[in-house]
Backbone bond lengths (Angstrom), bond angles and torsions (degrees), N, CA, C in turn:
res aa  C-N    CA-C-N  psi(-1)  N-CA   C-N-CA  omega(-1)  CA-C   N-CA-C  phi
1 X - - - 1.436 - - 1.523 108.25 -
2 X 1.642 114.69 106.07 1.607 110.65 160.57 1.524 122.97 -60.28
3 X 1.584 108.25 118.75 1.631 96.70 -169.85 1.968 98.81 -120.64
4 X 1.370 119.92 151.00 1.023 115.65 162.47 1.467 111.15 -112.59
5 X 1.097 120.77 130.70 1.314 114.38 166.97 1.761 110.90 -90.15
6 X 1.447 92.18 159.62 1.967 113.14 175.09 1.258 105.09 -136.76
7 X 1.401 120.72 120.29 1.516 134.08 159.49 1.279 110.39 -110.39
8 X 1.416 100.07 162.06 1.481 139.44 149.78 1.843 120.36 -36.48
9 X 1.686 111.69 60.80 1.299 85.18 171.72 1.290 130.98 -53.39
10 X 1.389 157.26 -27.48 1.148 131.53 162.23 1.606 138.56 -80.77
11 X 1.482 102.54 14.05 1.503 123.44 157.48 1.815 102.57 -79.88
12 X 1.442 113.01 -58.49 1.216 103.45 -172.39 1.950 107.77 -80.99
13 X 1.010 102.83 -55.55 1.823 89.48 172.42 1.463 108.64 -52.16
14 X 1.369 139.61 -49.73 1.686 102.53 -164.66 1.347 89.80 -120.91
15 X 1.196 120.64 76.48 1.725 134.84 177.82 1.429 108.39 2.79
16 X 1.386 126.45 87.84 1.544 110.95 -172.73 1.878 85.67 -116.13
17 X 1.305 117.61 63.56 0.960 110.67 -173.87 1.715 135.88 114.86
18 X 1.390 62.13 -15.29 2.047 74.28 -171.81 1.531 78.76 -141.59
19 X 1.390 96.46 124.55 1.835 132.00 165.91 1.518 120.86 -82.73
20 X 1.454 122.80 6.91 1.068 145.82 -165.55 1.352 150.24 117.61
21 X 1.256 141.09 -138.26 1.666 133.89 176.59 1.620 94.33 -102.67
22 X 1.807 133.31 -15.46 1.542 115.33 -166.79 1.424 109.15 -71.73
23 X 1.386 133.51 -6.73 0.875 115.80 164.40 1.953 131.21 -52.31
24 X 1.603 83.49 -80.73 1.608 100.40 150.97 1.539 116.31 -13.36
25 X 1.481 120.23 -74.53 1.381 118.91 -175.27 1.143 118.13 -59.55
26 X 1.446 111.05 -48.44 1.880 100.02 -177.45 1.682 115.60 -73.28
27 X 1.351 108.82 -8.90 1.459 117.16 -173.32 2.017 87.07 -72.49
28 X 0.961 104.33 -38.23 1.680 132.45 -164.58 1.837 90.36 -62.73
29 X 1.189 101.66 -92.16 1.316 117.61 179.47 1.663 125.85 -33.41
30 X 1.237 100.44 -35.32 2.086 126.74 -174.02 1.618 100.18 -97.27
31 X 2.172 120.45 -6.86 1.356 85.95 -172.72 1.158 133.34 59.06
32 X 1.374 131.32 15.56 1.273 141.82 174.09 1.251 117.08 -98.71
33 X 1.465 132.89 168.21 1.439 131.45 178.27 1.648 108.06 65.39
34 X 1.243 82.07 -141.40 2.017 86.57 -174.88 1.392 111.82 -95.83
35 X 1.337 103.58 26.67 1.544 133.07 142.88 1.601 130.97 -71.01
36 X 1.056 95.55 -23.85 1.583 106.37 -164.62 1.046 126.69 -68.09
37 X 1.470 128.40 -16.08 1.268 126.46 -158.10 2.049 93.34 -123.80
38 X 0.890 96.93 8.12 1.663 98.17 167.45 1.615 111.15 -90.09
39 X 1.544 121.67 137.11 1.580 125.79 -164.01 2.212 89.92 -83.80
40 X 1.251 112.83 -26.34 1.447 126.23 155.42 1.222 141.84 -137.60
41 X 1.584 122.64 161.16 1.278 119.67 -179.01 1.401 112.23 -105.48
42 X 1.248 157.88 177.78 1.597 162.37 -174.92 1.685 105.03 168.12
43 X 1.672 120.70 73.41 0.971 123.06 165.65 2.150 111.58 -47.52
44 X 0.966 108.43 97.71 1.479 81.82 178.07 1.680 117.42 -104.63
45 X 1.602 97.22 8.40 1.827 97.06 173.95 1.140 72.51 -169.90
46 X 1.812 90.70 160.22 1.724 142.38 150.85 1.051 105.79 -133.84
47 X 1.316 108.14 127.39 1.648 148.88 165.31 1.881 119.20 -109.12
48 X 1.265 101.07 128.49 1.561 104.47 175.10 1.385 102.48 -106.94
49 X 1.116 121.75 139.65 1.458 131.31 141.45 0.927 149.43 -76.64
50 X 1.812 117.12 83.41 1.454 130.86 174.01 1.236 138.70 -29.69
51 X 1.435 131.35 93.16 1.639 113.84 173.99 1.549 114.15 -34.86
52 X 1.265 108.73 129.19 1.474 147.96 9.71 1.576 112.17 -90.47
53 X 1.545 117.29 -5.62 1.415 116.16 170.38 1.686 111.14 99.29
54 X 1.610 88.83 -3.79 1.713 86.04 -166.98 1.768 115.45 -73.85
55 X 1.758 119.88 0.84 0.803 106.21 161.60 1.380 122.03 -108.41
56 X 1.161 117.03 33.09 1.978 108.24 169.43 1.040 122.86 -77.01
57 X 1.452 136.68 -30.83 1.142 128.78 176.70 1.408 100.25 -72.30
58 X 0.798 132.92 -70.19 1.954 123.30 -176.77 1.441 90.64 -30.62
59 X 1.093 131.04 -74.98 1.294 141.69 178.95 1.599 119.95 -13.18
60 X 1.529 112.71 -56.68 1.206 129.74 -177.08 1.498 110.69 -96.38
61 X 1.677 123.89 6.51 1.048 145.31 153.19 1.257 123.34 -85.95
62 X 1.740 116.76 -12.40 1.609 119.38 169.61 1.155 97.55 -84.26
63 X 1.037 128.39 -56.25 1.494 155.60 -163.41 2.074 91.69 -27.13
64 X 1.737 77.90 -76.85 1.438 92.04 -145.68 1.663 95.74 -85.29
65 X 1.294 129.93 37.55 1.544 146.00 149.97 1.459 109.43 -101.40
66 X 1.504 117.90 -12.95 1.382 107.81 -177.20 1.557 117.02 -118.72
67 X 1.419 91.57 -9.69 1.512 99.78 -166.18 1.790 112.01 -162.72
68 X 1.217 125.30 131.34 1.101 141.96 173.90 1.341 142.80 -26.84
69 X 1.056 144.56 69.53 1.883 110.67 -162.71 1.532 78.94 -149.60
70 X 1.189 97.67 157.10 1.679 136.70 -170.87 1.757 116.67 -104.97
71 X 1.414 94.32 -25.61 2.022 81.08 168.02 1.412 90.91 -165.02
72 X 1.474 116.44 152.35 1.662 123.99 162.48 1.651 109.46 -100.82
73 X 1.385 95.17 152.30 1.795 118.13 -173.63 1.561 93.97 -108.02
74 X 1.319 125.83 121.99 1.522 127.18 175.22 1.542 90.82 -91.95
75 X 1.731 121.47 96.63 2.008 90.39 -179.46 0.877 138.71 -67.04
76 X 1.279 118.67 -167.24 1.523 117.03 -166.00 1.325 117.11 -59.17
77 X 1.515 105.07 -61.08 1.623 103.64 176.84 1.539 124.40 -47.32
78 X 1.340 122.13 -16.57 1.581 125.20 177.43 1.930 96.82 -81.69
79 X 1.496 109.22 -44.58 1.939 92.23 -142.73 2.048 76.09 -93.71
80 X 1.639 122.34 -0.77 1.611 105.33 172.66 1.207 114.16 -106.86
81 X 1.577 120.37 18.51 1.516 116.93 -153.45 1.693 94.17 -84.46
82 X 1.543 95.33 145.87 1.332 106.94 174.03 1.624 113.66 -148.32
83 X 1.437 120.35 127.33 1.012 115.14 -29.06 1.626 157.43 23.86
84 X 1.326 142.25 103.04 1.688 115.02 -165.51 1.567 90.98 -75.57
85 X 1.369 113.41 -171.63 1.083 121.97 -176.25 1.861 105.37 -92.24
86 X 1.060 135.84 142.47 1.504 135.18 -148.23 1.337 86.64 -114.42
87 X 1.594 137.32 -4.74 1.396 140.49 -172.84 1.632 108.28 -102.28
88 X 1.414 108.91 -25.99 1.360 107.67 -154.59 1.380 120.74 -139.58
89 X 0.905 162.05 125.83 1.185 150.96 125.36 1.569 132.36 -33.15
90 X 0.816 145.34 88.62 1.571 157.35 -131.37 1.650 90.30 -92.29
91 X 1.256 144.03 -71.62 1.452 134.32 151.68 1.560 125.38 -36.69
92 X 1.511 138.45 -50.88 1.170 125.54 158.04 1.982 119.30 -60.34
93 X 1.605 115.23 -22.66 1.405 105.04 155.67 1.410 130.66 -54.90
94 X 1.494 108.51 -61.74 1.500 115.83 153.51 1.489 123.50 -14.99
95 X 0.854 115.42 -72.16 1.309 133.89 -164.94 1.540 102.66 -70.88
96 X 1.300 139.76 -54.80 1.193 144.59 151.91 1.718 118.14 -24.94
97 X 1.245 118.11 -62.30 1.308 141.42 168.39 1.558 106.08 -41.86
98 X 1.284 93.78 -65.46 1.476 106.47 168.62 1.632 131.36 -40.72
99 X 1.315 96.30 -44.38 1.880 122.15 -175.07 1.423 88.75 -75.09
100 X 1.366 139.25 -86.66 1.380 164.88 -162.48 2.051 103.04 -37.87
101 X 1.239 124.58 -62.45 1.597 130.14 -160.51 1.670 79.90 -122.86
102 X 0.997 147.95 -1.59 1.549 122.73 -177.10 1.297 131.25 25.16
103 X 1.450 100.11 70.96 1.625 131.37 -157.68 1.748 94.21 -144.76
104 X 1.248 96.49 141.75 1.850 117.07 -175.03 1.783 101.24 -70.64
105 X 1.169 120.23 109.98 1.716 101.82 167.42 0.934 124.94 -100.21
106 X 1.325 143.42 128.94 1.490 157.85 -167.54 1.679 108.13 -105.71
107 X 1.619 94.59 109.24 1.623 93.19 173.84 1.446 108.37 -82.29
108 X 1.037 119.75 123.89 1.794 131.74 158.64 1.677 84.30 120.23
109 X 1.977 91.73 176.39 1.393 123.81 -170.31 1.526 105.99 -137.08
110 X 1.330 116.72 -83.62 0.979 102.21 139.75 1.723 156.46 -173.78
111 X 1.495 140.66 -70.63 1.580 111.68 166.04 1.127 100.60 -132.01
112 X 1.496 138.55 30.42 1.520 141.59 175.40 1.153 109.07 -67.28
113 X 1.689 130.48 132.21 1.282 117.98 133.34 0.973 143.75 -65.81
């Protein structure tokens, strides 16, 4: 399974919880989390999402002109952030994402504290 992941840049830039993307990957790598039920993993991108967010879809439109993947992972720290995100709707993103590349989106990465 080609997966791209999308985070929370300001979860991962000013650590509000999230210490970075290794979560994601080893969740990635271990098949674990809402990983698990794939027979493989093939991270082939990470993407952050900039306040106000208004460029990810272009974003996830370079992506997927250059390179392959079959479903996006919104991670954890984006679809559990709390604070919510004041830019986004994490279910109306989905769904957008969804409409736009007609690709499956999977909220979370995965179950670390």
């Amino acid at each position: 399974m080609n997966v791209l992941i999308v985070s929370c840049g300001s979860y991962v830039s000013q650590g509000y919880g999230c210490p970075g993307e290794w979560k994601c990957f080893k969740a990635a790598r271990d098949r674990e989390g809402n990983f698990k039920d794939y027979d493989s993993v093939n991270v082939v991108g990470f993407l952050t999402c900039e306040c106000p967010g208004r460029s990810l879809i272009p974003n996830i439109g370079c992506v997927k002109k250059n390179v392959d993947f079959d479903v996006i992972h919104l991670s954890t720290c984006m679809v559990n952030a709390w604070p919510a995100c004041p830019y986004r709707d994490v279910d109306e993103l989905a769904k957008k994402i969804t409409e736009k590349f007609g690709v499956k989106v999977i909220k979370g990465t995965h179950d670390y504290a």
